[in-house]
C-alpha positions as CSV (number, residue, x, y, z in Angstrom):
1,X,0.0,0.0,0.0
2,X,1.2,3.4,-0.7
3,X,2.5,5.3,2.0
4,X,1.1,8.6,3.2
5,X,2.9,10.9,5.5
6,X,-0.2,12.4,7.0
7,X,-0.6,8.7,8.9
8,X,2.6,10.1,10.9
9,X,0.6,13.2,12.1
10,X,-2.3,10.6,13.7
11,X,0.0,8.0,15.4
12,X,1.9,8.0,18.4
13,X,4.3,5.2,19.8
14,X,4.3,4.0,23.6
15,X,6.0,0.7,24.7
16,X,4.0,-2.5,25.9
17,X,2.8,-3.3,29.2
18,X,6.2,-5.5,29.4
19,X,8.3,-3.2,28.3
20,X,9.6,-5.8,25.1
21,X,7.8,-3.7,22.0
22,X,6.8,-0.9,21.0
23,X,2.8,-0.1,20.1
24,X,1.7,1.9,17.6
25,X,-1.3,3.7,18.3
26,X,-3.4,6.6,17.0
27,X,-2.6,9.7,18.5
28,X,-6.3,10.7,18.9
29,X,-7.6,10.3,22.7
30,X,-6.7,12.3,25.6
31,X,-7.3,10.8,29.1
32,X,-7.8,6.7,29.7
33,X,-8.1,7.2,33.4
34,X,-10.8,10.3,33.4
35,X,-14.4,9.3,34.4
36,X,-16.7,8.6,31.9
37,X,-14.4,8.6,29.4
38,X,-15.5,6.4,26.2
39,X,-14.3,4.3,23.5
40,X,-16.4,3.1,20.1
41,X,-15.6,-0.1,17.8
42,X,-17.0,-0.6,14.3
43,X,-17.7,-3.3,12.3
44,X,-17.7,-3.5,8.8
45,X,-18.3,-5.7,5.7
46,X,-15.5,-5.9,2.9
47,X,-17.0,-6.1,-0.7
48,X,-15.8,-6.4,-4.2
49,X,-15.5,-2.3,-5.3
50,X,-17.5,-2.9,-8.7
51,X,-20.0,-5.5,-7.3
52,X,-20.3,-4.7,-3.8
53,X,-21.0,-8.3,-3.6
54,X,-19.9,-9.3,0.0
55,X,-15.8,-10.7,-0.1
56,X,-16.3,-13.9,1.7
57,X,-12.6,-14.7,1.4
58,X,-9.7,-11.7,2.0
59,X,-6.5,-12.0,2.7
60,X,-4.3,-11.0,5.2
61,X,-2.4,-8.1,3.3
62,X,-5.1,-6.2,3.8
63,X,-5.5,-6.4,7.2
64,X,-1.7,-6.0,8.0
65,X,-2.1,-3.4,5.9
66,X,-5.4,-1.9,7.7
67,X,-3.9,-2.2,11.1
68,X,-0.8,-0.6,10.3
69,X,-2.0,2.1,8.9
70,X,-4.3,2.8,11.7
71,X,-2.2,2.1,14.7
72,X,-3.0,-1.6,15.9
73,X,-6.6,-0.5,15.2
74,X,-7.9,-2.3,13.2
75,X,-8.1,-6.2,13.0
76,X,-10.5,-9.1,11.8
77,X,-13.5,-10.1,13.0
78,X,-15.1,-13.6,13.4
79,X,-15.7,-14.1,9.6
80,X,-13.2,-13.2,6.7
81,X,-16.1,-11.2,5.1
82,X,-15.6,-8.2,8.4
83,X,-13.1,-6.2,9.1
84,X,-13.3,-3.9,12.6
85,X,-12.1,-0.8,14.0
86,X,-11.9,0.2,17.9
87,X,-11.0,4.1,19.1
88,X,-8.9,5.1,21.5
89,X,-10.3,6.2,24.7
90,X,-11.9,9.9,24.2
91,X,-13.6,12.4,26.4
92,X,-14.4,15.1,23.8
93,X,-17.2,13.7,21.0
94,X,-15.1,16.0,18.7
95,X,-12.4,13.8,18.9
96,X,-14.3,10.7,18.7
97,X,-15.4,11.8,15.7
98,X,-12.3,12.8,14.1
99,X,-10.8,9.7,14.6
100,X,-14.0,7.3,13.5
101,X,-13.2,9.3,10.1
102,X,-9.5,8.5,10.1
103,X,-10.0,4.7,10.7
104,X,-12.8,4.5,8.0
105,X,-10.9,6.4,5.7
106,X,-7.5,4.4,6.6
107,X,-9.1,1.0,6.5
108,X,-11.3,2.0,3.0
109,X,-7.7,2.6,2.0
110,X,-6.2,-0.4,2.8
111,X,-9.5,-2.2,1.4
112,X,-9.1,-0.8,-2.2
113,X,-5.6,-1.9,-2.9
114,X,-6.9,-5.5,-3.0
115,X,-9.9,-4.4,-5.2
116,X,-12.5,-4.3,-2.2
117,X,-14.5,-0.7,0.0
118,X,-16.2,-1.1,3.5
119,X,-19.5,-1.1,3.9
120,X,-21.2,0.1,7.4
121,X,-24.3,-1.4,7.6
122,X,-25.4,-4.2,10.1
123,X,-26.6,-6.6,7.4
124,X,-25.5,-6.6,4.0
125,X,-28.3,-6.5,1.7
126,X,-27.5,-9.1,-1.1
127,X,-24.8,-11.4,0.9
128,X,-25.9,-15.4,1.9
129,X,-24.1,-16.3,5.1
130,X,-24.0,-20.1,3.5
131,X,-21.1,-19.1,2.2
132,X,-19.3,-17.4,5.1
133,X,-16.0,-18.4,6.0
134,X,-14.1,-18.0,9.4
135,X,-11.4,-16.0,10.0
136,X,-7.9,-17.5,10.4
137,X,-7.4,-16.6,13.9
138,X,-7.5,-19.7,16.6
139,X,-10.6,-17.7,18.9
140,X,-12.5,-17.7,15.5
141,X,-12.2,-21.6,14.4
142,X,-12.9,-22.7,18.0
143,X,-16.0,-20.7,18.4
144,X,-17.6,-21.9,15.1
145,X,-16.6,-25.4,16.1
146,X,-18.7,-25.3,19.0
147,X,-21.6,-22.8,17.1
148,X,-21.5,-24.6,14.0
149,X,-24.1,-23.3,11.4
150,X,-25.2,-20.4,14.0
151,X,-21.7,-19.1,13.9
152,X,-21.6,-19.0,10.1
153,X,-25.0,-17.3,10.4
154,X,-23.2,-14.6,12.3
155,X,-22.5,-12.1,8.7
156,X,-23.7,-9.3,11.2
157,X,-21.8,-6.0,11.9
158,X,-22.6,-4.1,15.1
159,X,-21.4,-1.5,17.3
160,X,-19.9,-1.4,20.8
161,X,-19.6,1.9,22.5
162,X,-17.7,1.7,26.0
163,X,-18.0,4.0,28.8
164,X,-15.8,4.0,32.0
165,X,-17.7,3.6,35.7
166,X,-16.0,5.3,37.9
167,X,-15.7,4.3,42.2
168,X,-17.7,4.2,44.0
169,X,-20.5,3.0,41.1
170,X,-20.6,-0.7,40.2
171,X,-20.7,-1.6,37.0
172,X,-23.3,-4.3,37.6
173,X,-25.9,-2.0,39.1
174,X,-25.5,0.8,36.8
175,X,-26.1,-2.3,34.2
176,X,-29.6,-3.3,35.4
177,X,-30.5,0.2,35.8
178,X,-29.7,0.2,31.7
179,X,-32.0,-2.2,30.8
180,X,-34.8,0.2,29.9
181,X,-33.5,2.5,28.2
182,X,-32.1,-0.7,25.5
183,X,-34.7,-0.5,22.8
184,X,-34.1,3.1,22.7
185,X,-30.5,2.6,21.3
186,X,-31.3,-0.2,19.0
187,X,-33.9,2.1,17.3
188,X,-31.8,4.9,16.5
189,X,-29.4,2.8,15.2
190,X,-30.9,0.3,12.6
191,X,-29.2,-0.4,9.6
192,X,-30.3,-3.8,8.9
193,X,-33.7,-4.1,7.0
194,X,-32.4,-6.6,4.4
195,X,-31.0,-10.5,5.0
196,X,-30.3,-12.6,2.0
197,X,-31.0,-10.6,-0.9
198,X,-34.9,-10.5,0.8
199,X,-36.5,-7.4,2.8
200,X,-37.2,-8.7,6.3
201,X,-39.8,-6.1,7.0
202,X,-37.8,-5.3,10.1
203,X,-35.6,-2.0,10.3
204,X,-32.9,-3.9,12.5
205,X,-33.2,-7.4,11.7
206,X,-29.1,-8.1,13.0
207,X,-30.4,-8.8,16.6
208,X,-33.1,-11.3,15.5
209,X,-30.0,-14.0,13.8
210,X,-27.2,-12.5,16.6
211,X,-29.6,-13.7,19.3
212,X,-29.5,-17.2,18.0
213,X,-26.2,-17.4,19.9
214,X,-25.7,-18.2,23.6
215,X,-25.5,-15.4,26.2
216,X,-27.2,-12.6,24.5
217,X,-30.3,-10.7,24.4
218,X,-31.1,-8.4,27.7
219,X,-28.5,-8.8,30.3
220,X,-29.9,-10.9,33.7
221,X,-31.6,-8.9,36.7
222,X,-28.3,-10.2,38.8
223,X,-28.4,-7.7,42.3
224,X,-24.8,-7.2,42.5
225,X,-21.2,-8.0,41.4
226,X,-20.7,-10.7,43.1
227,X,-23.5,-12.5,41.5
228,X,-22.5,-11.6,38.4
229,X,-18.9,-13.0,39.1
230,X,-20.7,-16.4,40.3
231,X,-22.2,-16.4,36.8
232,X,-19.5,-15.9,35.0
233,X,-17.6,-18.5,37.3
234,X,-20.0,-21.2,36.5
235,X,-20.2,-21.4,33.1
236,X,-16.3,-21.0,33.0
237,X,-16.2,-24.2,35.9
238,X,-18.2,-25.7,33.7
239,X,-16.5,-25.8,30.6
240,X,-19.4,-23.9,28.6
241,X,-17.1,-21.2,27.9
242,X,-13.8,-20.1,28.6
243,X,-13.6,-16.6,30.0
244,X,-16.1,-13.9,30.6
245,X,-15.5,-12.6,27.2
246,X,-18.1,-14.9,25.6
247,X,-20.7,-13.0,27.4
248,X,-22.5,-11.2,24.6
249,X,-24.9,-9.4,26.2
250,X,-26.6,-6.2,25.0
251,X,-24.9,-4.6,27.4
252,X,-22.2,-6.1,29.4
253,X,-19.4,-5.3,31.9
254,X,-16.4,-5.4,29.7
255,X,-13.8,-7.9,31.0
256,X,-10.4,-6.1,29.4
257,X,-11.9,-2.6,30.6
258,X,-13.1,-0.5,33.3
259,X,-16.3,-0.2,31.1
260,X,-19.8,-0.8,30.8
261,X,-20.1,-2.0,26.6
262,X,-23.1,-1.2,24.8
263,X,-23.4,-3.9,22.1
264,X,-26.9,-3.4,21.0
265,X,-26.6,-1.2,18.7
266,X,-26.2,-1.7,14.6
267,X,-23.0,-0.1,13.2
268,X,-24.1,3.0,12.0
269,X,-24.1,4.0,8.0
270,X,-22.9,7.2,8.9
271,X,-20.4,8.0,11.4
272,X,-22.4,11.0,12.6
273,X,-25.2,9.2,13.8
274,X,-22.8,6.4,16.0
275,X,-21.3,10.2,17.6
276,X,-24.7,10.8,18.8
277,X,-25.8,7.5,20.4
278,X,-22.6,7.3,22.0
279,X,-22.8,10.9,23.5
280,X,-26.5,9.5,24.7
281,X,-25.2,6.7,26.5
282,X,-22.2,8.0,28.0
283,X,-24.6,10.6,29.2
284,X,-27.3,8.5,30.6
285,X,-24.1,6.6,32.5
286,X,-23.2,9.5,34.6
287,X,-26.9,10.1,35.4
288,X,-27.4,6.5,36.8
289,X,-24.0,6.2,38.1
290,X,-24.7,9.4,40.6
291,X,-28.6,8.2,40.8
292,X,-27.7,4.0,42.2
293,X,-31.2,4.3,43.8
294,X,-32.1,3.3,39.2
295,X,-31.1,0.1,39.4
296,X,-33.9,-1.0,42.5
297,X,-36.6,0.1,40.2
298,X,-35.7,-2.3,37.5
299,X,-37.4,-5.8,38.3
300,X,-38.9,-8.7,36.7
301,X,-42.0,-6.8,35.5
302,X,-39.7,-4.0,33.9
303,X,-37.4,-6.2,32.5
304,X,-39.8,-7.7,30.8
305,X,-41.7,-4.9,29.2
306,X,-37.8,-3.9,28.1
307,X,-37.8,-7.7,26.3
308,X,-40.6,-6.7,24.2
309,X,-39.6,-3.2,23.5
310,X,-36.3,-4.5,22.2
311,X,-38.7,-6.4,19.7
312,X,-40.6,-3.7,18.9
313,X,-37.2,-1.1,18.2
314,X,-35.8,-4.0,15.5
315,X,-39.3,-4.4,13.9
316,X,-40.1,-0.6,13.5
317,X,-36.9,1.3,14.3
318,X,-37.3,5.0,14.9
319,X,-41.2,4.9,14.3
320,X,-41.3,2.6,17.0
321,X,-44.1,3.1,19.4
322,X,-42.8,1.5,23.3
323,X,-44.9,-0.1,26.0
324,X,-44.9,1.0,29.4
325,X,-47.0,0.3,32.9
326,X,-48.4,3.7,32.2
327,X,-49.6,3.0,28.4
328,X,-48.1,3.4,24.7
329,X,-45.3,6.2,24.4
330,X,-43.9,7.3,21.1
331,X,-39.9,7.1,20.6
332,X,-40.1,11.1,20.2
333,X,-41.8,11.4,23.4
334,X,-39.2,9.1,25.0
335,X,-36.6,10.3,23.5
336,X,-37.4,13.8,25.1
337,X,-37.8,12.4,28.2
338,X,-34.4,10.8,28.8
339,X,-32.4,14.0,26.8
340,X,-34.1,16.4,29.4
341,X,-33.3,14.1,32.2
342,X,-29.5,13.5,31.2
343,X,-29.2,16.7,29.7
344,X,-27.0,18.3,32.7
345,X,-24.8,15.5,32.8
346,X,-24.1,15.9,29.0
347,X,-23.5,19.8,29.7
348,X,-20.6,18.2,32.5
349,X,-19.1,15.7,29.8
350,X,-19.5,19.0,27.2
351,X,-21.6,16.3,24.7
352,X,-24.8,18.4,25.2
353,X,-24.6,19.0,21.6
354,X,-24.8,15.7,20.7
355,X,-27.5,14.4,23.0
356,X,-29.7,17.1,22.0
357,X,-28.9,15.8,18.3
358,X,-30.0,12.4,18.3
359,X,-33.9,13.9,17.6
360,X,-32.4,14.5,13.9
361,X,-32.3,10.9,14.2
362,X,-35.3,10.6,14.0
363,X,-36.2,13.3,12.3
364,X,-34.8,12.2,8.9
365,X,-34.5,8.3,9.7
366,X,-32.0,6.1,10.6
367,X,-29.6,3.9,8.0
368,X,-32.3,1.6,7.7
369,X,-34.9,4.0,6.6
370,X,-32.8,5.4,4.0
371,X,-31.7,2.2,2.4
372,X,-35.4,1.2,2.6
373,X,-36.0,4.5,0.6
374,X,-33.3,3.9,-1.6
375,X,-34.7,0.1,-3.0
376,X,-38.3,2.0,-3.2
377,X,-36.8,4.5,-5.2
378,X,-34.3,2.3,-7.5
379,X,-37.6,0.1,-8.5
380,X,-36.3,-2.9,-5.4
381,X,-32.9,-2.8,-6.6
382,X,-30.8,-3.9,-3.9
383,X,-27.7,-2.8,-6.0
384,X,-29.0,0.4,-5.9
385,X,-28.8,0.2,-1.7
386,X,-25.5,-1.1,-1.6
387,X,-24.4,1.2,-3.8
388,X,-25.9,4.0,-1.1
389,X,-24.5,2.2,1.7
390,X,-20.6,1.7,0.4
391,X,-20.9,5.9,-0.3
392,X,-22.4,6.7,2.7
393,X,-20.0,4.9,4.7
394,X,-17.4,7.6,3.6
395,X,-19.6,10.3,4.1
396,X,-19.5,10.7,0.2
397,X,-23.3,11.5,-0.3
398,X,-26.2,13.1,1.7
399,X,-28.6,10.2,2.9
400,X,-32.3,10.9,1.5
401,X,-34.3,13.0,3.8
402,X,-38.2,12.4,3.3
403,X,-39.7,9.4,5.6
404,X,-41.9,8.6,2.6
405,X,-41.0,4.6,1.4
406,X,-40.2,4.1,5.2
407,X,-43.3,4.5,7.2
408,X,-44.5,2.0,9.6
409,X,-47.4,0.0,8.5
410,X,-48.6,-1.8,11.7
């Protein structure tokens, strides 16, 4: 790949925790230790530039190439068709943003020297997971080995936003307390209303094959830590898995960070929209981090309701209407709700802007309603969509604005 001095200008080195390497990194981030500081990953799908047919073999050129060029970056995901991307740790949405645009742009790079462009969308539109193949990385084979057909199934790209707790808050609590407000970040974030070549009718259909793996959906109503650590050491004890990593949660206490990881959410077509969700979670983390009292209200019964409103954001997306113990409440009316209620804590982490933002959201659809727009549009060309999606993931077009070919029929 062809070098370009600017890389320099992004990259910083540091030596490893053993003192025996050196590690490249981006020179984006400012502060790993501050509170509530946050982190974003990215997954993507690699597909032929002319076709955008989904690669469902790549080679490893491109991905020493990807993660060279972005610091130690960027890497491979479970199947050869996904590449992914993880920040460094940010406290200022500004530079969060910067950088997402640096490792798209780097790994898009990387991507065309071997004939290939990313595409940011959770599912991609034409692509038949029959004929997925798993990465060549030892974590990879093992885990299709024991998932098999489900594993392969897994052609999916989401994103994981991460959020540091700080003393005295426990992650586990502040987890529970998050339950509710789930649905709400799957909505805004659909990208994934097509599965083998075939609309699914749902705006984020990504959750309904991810959750055919073990350990997902809504995390457990566990009351502390230390049931949580029980969990996790029975299922390792028992041989079911072998760390707490293959925990995959919604939303999960990260087992490498000081973090709570959101892993709800689709990847987001464009890198402005997966800014604002992130601002709105890191935000609603302080506020139930300094309110613990938010996790005792979350029991069985709320839980619950939560289960189904995560059904009802994947089928309808940012027209969903939720379901409450007080009655029906529209996403916009929610939506207001928990920006006025977090919006002082966003002023504190200075992402007020964004929080406030995620009504455009809704205002001119997420990835999902434009792509739906886009086949209604093209005459149910899906060619048309991936087309839209391999632009927009570069920020090289202006998504369609009207709601028209994406309302919700109920």
């Amino acid at each position: 790949m062809r070098f370009d001095p600017k890389i320099l200008d992004k990259l910083r080195l540091n030596l490893s925790a053993n003192q025996q390497h050196l590690v490249i990194r981006s020179a984006i981030g400012i502060d790993a230790n501050a509170a509530y500081s946050f982190g974003i990953e990215e997954e993507y799908f690699l597909a032929d530039a002319k076709t955008h047919e989904v690669a469902m073999q790549t080679p490893n050129g491109l991905f020493e190439a990807a993660n060279w060029s972005t610091g130690g970056q960027a890497m491979r995901e479970m199947l050869q068709a996904q590449i992914e991307v993880a920040s460094n740790v940010h406290v200022d949405p500004s530079d969060a943003r910067e950088e997402l645009r640096f490792l798209r742009n780097e790994v898009a790079a990387a991507a065309a020297q071997h004939g290939l462009v990313i595409m940011a969308s959770a599912t991609h539109p034409t692509a038949s997971w029959r004929f997925s193949k798993p990465s060549p990385k030892p974590r990879y084979k093992e885990m299709i080995e024991d998932l098999r057909t489900i594993g392969h199934r897994n052609m999916l790209c989401g994103m994981h936003v991460h959020v540091q707790i700080p003393p005295p808050a426990e992650r586990v609590a502040v987890m529970r307390a998050m339950i509710p407000y789930l649905p709400l970040f799957i909505a805004l974030a659909t990208s994934s209303p097509f599965w083998n070549g075939k609309e699914t009718g749902l705006r984020g259909y990504r959750l309904a094959a991810y959750d055919e793996l073990p350990r997902t959906g809504l995390p457990e109503l566990f009351a502390d830590q230390s049931e949580y650590d029980r969990y996790v050491e029975a299922l390792v004890r028992s041989g079911v898995m072998p760390d707490e990593s293959y925990v995959w949660w919604a939303l999960r206490p990260s087992s490498r960070h000081p973090t709570l990881e959101l892993r709800a959410p689709d990847v987001c077509t464009r890198l402005e929209d997966a800014v604002l969700i992130a601002s709105l979670y890191r935000a609603l983390i302080k506020h139930l981090c300094e309110h613990p009292d938010s996790s005792e209200a979350v029991d069985n019964v709320e839980r619950a309701i939560a289960v189904e409103n995560k059904w009802r954001a994947q089928r309808y997306g940012t027209d969903c209407i939720f379901a409450s113990k007080d009655g029906p409440i529209e996403i916009r009316e929610f939506l207001d709700q928990v920006i006025a209620r977090v919006l002082p804590d966003a002023e504190a982490l200075g992402c007020a802007p964004e929080v406030e933002h995620c009504r455009a959201i809704l205002e001119r659809g997420s990835s999902a309603d434009a792509q739906l727009r886009v086949y209604r549009e093209a005459g149910n060309d899906l060619g048309a969509v991936t087309q839209w999606i391999a632009r927009q993931t570069l920020g090289e077009n202006r998504a369609p604005s009207s709601r028209g070919a994406a309302e919700r029929v109920e």
